[in-house]
Every structure is written in structure tokens, then in C-alpha cells.
PALUMDO-292262 format. One line per field, with one value per residue: residue in three letters; x, y, z of N, C-alpha, C in turn. Coordinates in pm, whole numbers, plus 50000, padded with zeros to 5 digits. Atoms other than C-alpha are relative to their C-alpha. Example, Ala and Ser with C-alpha at 12.3 -4.5 7.8 and 13.67 -1.06 7.14 Angstrom:
2
resn = ALA, SER
neast = 50089, 49918
nnorth = 49881, 49881
nup = 50000, 49994
caeast = 51230, 51367
canorth = 49550, 49894
caup = 50780, 50714
ceast = 50090, 49923
cnorth = 50120, 50109
cup = 50000, 50073
//
This chain:
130
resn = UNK, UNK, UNK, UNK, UNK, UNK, UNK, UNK, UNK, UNK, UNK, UNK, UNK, UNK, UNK, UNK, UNK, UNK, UNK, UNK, UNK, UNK, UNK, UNK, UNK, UNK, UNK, UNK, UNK, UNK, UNK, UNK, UNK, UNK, UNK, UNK, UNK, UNK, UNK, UNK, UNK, UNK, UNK, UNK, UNK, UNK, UNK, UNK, UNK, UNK, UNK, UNK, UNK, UNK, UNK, UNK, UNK, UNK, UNK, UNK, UNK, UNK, UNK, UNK, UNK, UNK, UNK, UNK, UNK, UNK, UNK, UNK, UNK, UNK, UNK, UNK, UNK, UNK, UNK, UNK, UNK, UNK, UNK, UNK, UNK, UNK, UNK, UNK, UNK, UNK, UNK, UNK, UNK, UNK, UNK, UNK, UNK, UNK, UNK, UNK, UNK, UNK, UNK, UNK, UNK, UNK, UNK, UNK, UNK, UNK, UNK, UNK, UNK, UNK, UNK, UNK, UNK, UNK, UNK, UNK, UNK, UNK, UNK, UNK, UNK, UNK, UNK, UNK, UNK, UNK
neast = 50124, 50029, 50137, 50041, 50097, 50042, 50171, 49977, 50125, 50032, 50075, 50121, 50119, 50119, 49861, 50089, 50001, 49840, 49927, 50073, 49946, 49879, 50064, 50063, 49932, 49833, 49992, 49881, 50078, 50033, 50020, 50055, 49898, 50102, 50086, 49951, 49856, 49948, 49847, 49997, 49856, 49940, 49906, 49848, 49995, 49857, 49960, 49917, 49949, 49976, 49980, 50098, 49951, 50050, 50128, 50054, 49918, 50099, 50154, 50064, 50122, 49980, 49978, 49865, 49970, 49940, 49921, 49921, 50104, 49956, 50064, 50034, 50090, 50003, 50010, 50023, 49913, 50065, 49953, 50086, 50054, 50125, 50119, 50030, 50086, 50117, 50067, 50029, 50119, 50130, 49982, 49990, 49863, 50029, 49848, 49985, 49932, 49958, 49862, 49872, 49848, 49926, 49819, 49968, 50098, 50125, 49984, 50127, 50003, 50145, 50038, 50041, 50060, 49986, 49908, 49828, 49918, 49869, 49944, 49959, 49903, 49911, 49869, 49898, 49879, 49930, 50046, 49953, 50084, 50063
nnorth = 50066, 50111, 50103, 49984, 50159, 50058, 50007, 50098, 49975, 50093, 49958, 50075, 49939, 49946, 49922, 49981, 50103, 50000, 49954, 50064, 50091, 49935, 49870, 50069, 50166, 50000, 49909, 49897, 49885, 49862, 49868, 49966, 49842, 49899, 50070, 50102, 50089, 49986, 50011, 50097, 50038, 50138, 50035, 49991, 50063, 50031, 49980, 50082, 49945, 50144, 49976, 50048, 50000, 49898, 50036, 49903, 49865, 49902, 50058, 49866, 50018, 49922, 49878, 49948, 49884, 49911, 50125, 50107, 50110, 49960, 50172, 49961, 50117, 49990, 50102, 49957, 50058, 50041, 50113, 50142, 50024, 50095, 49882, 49843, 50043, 50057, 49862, 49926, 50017, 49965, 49865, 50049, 49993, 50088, 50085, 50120, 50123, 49990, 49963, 50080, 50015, 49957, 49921, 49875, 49990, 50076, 49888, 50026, 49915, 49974, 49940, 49869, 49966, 49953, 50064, 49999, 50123, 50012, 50072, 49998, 50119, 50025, 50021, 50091, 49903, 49883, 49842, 49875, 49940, 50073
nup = 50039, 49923, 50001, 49816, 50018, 50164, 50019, 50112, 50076, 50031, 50110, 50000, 50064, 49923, 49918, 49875, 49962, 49906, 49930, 49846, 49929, 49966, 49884, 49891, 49983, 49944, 49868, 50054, 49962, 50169, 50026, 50160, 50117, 50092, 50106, 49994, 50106, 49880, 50003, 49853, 49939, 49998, 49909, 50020, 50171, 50039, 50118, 50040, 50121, 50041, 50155, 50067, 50188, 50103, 50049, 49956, 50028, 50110, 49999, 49987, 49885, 49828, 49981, 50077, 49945, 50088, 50132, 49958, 49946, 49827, 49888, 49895, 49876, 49885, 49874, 49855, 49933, 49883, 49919, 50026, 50106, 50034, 49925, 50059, 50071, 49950, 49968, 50055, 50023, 49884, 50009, 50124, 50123, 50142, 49979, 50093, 49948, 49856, 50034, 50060, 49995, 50103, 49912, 49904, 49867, 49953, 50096, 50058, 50081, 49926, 50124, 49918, 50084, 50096, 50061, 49920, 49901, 49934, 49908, 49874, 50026, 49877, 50007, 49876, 50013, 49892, 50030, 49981, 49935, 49863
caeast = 51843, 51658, 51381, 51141, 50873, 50733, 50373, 50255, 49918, 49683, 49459, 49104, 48783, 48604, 48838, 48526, 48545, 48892, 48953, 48642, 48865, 49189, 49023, 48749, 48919, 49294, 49254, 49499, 49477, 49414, 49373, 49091, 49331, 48987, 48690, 48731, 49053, 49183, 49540, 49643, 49953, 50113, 50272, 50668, 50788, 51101, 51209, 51338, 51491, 51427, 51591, 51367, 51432, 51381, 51025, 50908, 51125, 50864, 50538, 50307, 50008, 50156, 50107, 50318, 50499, 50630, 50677, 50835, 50674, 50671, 50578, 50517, 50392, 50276, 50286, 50182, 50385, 50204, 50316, 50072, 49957, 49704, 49493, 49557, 49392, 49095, 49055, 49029, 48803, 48590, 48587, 48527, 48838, 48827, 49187, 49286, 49354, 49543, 49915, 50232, 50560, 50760, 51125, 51130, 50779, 50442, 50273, 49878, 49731, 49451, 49203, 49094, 48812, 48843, 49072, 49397, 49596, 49829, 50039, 50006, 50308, 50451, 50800, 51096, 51383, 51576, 51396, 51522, 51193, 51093
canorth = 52031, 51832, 51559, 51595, 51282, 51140, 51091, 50829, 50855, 50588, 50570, 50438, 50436, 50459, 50710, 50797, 50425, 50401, 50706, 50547, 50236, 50441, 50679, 50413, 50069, 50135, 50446, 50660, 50980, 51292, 51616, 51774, 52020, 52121, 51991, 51693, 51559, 51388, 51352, 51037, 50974, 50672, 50442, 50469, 50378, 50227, 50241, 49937, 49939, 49614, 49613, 49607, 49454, 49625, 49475, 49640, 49968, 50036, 49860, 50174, 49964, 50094, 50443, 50717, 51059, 51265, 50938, 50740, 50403, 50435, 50048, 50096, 49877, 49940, 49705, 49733, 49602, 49405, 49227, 48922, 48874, 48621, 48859, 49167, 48950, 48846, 49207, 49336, 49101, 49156, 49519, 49395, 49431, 49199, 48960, 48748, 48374, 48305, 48415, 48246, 48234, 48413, 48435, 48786, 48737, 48596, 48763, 48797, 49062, 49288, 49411, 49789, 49957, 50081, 49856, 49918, 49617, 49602, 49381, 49294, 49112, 49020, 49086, 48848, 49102, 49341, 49684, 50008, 50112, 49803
caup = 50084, 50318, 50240, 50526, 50366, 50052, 49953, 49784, 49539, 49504, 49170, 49236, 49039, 49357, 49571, 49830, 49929, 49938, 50144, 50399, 50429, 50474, 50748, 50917, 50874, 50907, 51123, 50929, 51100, 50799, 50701, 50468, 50168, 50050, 49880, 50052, 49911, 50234, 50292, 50537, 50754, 50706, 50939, 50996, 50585, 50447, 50094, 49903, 49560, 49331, 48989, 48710, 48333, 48016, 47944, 48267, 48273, 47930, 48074, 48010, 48218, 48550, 48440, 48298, 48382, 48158, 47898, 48157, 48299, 48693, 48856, 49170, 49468, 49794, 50111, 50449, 50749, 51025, 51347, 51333, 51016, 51064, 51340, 51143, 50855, 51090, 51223, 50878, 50740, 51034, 50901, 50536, 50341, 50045, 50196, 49866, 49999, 50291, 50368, 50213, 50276, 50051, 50236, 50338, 50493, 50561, 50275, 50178, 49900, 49988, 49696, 49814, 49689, 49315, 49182, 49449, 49531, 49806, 49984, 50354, 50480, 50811, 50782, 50837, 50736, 50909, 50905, 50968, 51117, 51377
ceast = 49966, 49860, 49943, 49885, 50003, 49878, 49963, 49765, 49922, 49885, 49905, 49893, 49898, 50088, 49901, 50015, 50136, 50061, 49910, 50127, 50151, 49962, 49911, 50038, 50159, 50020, 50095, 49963, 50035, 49978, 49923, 50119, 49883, 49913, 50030, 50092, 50085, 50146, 50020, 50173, 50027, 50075, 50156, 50018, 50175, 49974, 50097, 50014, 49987, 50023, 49885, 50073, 49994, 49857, 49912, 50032, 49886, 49865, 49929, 49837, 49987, 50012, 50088, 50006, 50094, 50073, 50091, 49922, 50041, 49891, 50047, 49939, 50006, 49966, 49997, 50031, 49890, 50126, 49951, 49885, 49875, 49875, 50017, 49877, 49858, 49908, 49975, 49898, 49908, 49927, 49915, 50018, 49971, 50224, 49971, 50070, 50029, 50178, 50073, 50121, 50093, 50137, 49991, 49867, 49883, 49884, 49812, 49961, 49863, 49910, 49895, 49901, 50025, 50153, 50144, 50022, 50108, 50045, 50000, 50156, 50034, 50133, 50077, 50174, 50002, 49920, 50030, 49881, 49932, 50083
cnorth = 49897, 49951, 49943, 49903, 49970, 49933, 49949, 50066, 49862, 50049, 49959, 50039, 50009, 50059, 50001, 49860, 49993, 50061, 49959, 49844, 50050, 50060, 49885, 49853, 50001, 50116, 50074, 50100, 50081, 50111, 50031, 50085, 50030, 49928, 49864, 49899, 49943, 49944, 49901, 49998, 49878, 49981, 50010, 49899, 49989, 50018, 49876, 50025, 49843, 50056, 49988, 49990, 50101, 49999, 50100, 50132, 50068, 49947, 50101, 49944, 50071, 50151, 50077, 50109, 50036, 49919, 49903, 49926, 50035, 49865, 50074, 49909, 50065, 49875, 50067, 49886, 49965, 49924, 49860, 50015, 49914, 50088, 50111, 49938, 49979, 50155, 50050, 49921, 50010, 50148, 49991, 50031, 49882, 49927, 49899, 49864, 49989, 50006, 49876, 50062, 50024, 50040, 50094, 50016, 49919, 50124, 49957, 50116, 50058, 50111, 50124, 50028, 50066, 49972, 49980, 49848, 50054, 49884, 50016, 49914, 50027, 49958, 49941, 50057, 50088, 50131, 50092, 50121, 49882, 49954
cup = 50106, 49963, 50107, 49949, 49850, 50051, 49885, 49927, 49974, 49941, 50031, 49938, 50096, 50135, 50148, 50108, 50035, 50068, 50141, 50054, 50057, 50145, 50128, 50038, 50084, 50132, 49988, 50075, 49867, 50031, 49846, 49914, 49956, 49931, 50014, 49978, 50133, 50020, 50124, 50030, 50012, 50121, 49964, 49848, 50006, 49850, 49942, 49823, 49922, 49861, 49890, 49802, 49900, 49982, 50137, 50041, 49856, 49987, 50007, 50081, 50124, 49993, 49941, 50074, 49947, 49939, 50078, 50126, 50149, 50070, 50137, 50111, 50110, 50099, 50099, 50046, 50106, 50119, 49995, 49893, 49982, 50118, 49934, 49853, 50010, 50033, 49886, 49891, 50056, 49908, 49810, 49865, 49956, 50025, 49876, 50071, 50093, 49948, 49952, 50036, 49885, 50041, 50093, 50067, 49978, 49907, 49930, 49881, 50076, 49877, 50132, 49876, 49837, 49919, 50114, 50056, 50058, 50065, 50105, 50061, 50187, 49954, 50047, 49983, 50068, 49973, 50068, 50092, 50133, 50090
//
């Protein structure tokens, strides 16, 4: 058995918008599958593992799959966080606040079209991909 990626899904009530900022903002490169459904390539990804309690192990807000809760977060990795911030409000991504300091990095939120939040962060931990 070999695991050759993983593909992540993001839910939006306005998907057209969020696959223009995926495609003309970030500069994902893609592929149509059909009927416009466009598939993007992510930058090099890591995988971290954070425990989670009981209370959110059965939070059914974050979604379900086959009766079992599935939280989920995505973050994106920058080098300079405060020009990747400037370049993408230029662009005009919706940056919540200004970054903070949260230990493992330099850490802002970024509201995407049709509800998606993600995390930007300039990393200050070891990574397996930089």
C-alpha cells in the first residue's frame, strides 16, 4: 500500500468565489474533473495531530461522516507574514486583525469567500517540509 497524497475539501456557500480566490489570488495551479469542479494543488503539506477532548470528539457543528464528528482546520504556511498579508489584501482577501504571536508562529486568520476560515501563520517550528 502506498499513500501517494491527500485531498482536502472545503465547504462554501459561495464555491465559484472561493475557487476564483484559490485559482486568481493564491495562484494554485488546477485541473477542470468536469462541469467545472476545479481541483487545486496545494503547496508542499505537513500533517499535525492535536488531541481532542470528549466535548469536541462529538461537536456535530464541524460536520459529520458516517455519524462521526470530523474538526478539521486548515492553515497556510508563509515566509513573511506581514507582506504576504499586504499582498493579499491588495488582492482583496478579507485578513481578520493583525498577526499575533502564538508560540509556534506569527499567526493571522483569513475569512474566504462563503464562510471558509483559515489560518495564515508564519511558522516558528521545525517543519519537515521548509
Amino acid at each position: 500500500m502506498a499513500i501517494i497524497g491527500a485531498h482536502v475539501l472545503l465547504y462554501s456557500s459561495e464555491p465559484e468565489k472561493l475557487r476564483a480566490v484559490l485559482r486568481d489570488v493564491f495562484g494554485f495551479r488546477h485541473v477542470d474533473a468536469g462541469d467545472g469542479w476545479l481541483i487545486f494543488a496545494l503547496p508542499p503539506a505537513e500533517v499535525g495531530v492535536h488531541p481532542a477532548d470528549e466535548e469536541e470528539e462529538h461537536d456535530h457543528d464541524h460536520g459529520e461522516c458516517e455519524g462521526h464528528a470530523m474538526p478539521h482546520a486548515l492553515s497556510f504556511m508563509c515566509d513573511d507574514i506581514r507582506a504576504t498579508i499586504r499582498e493579499l489584501r491588495a488582492k482583496g482577501v478579507a485578513v481578520r486583525g493583525e498577526p499575533e504571536d502564538h508560540g509556534y508562529g506569527i499567526v493571522v486568520m483569513l475569512d474566504l469567500p462563503g464562510g471558509v476560515e483559515v489560518q495564515l501563520y508564519q511558522p516558528r517550528h521545525a517543519s519537515p517540509i521548509l
